[in-house]
PDB file of N, H, CA, C and O in Angstrom:
ATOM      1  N   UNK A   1       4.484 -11.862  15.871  1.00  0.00           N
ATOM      2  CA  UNK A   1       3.333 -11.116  15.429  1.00  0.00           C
ATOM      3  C   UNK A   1       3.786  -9.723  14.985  1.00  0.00           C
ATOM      4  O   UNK A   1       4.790  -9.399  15.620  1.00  0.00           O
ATOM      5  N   UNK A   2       3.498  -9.037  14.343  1.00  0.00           N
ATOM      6  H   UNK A   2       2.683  -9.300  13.827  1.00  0.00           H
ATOM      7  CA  UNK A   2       3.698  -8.007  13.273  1.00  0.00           C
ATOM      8  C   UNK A   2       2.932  -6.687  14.499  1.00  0.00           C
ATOM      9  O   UNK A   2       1.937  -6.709  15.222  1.00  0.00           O
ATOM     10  N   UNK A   3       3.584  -6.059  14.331  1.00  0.00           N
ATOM     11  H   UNK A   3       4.393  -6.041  13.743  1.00  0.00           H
ATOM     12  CA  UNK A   3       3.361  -4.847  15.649  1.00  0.00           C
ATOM     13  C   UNK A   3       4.041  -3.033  14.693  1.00  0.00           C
ATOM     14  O   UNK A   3       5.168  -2.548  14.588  1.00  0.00           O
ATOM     15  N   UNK A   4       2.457  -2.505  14.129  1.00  0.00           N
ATOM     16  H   UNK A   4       1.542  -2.899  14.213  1.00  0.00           H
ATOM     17  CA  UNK A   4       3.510  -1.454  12.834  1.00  0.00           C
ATOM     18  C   UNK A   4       4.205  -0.407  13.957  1.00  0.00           C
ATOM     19  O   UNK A   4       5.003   0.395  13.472  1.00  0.00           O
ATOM     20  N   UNK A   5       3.962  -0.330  15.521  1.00  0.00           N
ATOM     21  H   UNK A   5       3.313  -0.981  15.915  1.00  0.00           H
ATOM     22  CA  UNK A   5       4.422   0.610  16.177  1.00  0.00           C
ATOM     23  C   UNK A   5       6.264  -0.008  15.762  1.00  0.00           C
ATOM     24  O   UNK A   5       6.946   0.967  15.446  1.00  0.00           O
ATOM     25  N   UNK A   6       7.112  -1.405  15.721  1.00  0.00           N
ATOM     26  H   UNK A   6       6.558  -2.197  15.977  1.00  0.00           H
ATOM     27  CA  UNK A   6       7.980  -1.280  15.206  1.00  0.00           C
ATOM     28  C   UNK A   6       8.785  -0.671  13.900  1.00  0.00           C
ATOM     29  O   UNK A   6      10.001  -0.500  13.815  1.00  0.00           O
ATOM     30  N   UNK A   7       7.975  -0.444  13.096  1.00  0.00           N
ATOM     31  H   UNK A   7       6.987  -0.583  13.165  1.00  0.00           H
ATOM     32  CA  UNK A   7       8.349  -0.256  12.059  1.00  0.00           C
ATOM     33  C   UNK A   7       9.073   0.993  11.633  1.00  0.00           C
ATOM     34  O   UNK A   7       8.754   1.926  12.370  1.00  0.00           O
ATOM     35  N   UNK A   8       9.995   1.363  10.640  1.00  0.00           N
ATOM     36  H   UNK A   8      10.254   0.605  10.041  1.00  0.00           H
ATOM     37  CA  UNK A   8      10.229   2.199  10.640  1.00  0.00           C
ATOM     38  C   UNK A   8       8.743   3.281   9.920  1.00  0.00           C
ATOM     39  O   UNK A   8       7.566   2.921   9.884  1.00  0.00           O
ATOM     40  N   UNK A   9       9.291   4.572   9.444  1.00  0.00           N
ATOM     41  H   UNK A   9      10.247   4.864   9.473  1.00  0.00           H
ATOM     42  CA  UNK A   9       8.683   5.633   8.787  1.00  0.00           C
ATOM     43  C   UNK A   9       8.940   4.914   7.105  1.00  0.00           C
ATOM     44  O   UNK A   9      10.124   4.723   6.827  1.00  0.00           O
ATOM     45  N   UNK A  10       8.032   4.576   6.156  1.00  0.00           N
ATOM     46  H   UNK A  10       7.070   4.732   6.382  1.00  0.00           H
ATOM     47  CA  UNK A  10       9.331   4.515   4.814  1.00  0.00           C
ATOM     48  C   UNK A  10       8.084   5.960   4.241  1.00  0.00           C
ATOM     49  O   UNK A  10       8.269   5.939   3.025  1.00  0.00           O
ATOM     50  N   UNK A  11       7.440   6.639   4.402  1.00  0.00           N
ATOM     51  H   UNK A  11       7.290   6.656   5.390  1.00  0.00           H
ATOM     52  CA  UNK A  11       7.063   8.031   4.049  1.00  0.00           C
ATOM     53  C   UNK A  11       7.798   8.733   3.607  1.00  0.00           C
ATOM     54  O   UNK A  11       8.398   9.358   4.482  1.00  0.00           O
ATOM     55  N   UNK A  12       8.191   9.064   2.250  1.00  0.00           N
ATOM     56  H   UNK A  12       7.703   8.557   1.540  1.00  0.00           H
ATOM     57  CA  UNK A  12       9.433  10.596   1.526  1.00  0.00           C
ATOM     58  C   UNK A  12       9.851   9.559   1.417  1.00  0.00           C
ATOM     59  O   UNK A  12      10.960  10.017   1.143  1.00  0.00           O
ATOM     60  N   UNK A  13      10.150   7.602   1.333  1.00  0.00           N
ATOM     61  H   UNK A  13       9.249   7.230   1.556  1.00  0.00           H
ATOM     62  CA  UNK A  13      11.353   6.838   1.060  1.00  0.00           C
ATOM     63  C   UNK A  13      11.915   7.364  -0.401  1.00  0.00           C
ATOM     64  O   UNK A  13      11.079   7.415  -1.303  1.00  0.00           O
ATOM     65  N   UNK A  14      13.053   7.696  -0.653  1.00  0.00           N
ATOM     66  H   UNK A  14      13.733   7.655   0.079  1.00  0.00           H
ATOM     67  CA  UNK A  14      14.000   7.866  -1.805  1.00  0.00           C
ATOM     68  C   UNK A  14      15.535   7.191  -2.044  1.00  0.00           C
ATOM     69  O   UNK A  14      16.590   7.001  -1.440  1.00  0.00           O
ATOM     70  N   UNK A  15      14.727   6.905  -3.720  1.00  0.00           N
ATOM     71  H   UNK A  15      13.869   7.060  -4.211  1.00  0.00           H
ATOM     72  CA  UNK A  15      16.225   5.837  -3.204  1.00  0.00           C
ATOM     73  C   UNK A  15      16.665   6.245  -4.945  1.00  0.00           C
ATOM     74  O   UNK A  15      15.843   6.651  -5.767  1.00  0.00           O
ATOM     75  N   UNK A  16      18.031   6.035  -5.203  1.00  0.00           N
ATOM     76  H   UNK A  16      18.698   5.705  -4.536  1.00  0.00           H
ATOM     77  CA  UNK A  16      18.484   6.727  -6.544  1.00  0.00           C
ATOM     78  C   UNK A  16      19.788   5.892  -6.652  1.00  0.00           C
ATOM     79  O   UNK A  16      20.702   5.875  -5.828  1.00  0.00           O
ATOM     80  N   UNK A  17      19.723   5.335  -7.593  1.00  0.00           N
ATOM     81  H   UNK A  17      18.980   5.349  -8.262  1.00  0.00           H
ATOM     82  CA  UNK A  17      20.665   4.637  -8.162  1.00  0.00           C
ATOM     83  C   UNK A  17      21.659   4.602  -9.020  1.00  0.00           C
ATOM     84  O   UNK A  17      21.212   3.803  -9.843  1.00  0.00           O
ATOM     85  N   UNK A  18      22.701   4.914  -9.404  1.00  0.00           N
ATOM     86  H   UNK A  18      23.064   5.563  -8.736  1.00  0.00           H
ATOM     87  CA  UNK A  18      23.225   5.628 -10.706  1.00  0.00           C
ATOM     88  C   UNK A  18      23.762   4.716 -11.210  1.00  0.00           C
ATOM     89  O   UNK A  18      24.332   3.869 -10.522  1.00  0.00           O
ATOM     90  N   UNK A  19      23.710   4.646 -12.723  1.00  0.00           N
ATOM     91  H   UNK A  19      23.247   5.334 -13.282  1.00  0.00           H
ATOM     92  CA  UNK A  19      24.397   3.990 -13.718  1.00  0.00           C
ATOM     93  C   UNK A  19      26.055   3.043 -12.737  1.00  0.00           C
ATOM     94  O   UNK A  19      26.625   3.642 -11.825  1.00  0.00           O
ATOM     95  N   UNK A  20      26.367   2.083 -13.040  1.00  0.00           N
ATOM     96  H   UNK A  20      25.904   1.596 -13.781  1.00  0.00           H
ATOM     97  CA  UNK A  20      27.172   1.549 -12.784  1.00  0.00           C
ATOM     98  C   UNK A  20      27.791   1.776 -10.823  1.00  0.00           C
ATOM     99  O   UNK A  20      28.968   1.730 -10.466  1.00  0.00           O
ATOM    100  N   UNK A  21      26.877   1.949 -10.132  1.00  0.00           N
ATOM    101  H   UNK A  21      25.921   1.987 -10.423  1.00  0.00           H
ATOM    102  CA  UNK A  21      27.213   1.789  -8.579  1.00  0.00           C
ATOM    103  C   UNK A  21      26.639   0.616  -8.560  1.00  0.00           C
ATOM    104  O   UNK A  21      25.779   0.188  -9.330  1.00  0.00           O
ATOM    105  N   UNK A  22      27.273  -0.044  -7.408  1.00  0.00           N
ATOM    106  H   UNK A  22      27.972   0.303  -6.783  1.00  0.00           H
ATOM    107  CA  UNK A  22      26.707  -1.554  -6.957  1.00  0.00           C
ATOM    108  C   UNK A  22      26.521  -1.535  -5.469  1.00  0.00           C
ATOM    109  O   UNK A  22      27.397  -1.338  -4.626  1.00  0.00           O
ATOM    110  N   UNK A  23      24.769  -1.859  -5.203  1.00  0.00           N
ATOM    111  H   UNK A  23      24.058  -2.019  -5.888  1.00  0.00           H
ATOM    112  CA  UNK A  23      24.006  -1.976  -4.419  1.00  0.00           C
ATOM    113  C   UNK A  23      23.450  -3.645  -2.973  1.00  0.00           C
ATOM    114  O   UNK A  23      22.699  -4.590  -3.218  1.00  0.00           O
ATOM    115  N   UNK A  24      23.792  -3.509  -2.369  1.00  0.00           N
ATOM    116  H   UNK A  24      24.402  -2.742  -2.170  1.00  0.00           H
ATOM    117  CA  UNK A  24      23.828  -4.441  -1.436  1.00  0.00           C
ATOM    118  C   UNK A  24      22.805  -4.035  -0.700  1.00  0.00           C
ATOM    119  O   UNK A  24      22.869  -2.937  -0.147  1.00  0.00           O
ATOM    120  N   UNK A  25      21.319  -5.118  -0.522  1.00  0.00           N
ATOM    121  H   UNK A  25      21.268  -6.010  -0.971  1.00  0.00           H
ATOM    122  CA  UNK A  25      20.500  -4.346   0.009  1.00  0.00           C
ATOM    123  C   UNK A  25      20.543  -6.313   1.432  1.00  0.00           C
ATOM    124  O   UNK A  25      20.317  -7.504   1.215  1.00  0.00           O
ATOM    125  N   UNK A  26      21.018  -5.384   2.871  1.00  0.00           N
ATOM    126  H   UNK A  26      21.202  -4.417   3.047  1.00  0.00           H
ATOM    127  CA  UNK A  26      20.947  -6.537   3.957  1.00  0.00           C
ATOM    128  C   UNK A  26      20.118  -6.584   4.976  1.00  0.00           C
ATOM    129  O   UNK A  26      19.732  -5.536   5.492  1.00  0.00           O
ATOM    130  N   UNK A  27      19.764  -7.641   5.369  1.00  0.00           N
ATOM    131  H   UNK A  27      20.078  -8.493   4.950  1.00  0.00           H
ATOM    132  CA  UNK A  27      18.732  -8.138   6.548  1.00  0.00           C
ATOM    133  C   UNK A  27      18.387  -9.133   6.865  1.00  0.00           C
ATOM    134  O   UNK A  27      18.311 -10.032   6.027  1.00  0.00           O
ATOM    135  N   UNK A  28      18.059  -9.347   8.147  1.00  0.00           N
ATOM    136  H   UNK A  28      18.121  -8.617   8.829  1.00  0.00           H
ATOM    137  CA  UNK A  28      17.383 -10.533   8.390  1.00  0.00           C
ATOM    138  C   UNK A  28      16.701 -11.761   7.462  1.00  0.00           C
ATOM    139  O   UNK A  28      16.287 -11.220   6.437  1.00  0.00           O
ATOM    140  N   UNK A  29      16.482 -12.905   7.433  1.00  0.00           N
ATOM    141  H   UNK A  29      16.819 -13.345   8.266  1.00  0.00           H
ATOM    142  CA  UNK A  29      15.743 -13.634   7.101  1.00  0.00           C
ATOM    143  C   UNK A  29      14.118 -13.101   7.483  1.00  0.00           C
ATOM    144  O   UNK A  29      13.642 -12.944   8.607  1.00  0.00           O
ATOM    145  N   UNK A  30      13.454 -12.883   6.139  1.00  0.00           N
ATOM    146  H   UNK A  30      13.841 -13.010   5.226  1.00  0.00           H
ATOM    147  CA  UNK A  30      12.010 -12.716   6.458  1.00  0.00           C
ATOM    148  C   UNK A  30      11.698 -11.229   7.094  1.00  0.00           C
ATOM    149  O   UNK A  30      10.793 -10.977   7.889  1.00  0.00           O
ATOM    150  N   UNK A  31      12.635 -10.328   6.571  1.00  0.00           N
ATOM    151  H   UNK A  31      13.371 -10.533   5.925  1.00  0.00           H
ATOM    152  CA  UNK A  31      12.810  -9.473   6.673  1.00  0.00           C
ATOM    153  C   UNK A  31      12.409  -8.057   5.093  1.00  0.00           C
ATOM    154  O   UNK A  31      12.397  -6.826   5.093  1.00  0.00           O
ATOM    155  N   UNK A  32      12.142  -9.136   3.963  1.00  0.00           N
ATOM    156  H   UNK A  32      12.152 -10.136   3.964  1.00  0.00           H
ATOM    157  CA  UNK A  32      11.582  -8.407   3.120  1.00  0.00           C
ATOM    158  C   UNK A  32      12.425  -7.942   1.858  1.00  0.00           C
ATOM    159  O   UNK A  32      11.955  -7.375   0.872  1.00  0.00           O
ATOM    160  N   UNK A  33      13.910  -8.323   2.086  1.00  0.00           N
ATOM    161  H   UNK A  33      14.292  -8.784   2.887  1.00  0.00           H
ATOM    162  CA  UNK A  33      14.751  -8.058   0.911  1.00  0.00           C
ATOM    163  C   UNK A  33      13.988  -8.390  -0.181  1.00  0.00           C
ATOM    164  O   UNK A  33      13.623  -7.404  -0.821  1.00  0.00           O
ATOM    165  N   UNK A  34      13.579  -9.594  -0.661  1.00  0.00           N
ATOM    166  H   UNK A  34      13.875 -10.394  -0.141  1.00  0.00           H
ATOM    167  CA  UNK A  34      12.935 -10.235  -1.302  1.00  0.00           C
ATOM    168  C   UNK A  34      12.145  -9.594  -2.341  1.00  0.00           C
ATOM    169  O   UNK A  34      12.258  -9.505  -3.564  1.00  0.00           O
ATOM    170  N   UNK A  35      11.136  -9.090  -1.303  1.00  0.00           N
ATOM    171  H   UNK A  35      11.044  -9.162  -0.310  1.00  0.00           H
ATOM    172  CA  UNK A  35      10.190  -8.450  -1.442  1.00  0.00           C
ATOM    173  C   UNK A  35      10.149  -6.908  -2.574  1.00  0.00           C
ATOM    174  O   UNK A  35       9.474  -6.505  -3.521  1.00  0.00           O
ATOM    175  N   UNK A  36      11.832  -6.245  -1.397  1.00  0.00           N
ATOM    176  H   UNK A  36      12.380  -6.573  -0.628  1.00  0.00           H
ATOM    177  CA  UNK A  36      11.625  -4.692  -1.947  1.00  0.00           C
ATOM    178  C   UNK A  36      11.954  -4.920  -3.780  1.00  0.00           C
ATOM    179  O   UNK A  36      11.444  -4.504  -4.821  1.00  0.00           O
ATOM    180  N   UNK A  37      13.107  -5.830  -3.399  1.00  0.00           N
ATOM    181  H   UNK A  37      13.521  -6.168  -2.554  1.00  0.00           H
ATOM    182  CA  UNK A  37      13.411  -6.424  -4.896  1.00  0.00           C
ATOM    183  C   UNK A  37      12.436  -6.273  -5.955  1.00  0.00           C
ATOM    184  O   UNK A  37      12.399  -5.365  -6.785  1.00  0.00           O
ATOM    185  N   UNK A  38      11.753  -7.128  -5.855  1.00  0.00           N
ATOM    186  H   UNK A  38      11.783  -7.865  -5.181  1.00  0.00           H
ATOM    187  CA  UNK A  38      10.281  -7.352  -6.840  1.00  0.00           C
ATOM    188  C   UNK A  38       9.511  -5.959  -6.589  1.00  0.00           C
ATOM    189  O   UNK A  38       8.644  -5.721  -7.430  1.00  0.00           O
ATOM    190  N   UNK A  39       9.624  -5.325  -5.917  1.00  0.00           N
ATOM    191  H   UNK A  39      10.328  -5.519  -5.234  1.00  0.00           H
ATOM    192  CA  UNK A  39       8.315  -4.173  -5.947  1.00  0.00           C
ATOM    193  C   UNK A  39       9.689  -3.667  -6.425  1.00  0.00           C
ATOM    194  O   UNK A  39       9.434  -3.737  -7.627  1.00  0.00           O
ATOM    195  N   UNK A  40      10.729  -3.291  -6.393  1.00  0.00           N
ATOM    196  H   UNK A  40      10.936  -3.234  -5.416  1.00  0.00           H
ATOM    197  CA  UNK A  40      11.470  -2.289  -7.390  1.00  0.00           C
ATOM    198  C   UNK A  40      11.841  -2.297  -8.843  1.00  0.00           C
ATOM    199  O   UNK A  40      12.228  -1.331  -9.500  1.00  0.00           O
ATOM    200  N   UNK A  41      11.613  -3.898  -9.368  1.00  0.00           N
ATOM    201  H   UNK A  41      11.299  -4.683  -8.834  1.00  0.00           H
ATOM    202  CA  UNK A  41      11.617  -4.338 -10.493  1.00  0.00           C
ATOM    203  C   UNK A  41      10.284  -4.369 -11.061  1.00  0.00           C
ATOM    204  O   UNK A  41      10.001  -4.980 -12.092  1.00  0.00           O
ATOM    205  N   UNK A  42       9.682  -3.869 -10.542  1.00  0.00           N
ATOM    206  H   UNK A  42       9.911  -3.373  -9.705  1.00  0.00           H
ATOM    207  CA  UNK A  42       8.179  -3.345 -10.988  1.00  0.00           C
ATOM    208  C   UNK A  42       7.601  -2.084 -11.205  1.00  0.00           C
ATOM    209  O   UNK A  42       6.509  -1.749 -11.666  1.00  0.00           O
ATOM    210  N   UNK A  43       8.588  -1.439 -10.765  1.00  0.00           N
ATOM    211  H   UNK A  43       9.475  -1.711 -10.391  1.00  0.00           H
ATOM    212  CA  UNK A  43       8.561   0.096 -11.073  1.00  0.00           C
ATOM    213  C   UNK A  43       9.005   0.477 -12.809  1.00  0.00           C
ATOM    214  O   UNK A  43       9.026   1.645 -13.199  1.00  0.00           O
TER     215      UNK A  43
END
């Protein structure tokens, strides 16, 4: 069950990427990689 007192803060989240660095984003299964993916390819 989903409990947000675990969660982190993502409030001020910043994230910056530069031309030609390569990014490894890791976690759990069902953990949301997935997810941030598509909401960042939607930006």
């Amino acid at each position: 069950m989903f409990d947000s007192k675990d969660c982190w803060n993502r409030k001020g989240l910043n994230l910056q990427i530069e031309k030609g660095e390569i990014v490894s984003i890791i976690g759990k299964n069902g953990s949301g990689k997935s997810t941030l993916i598509k909401i960042l390819c939607g930006l």
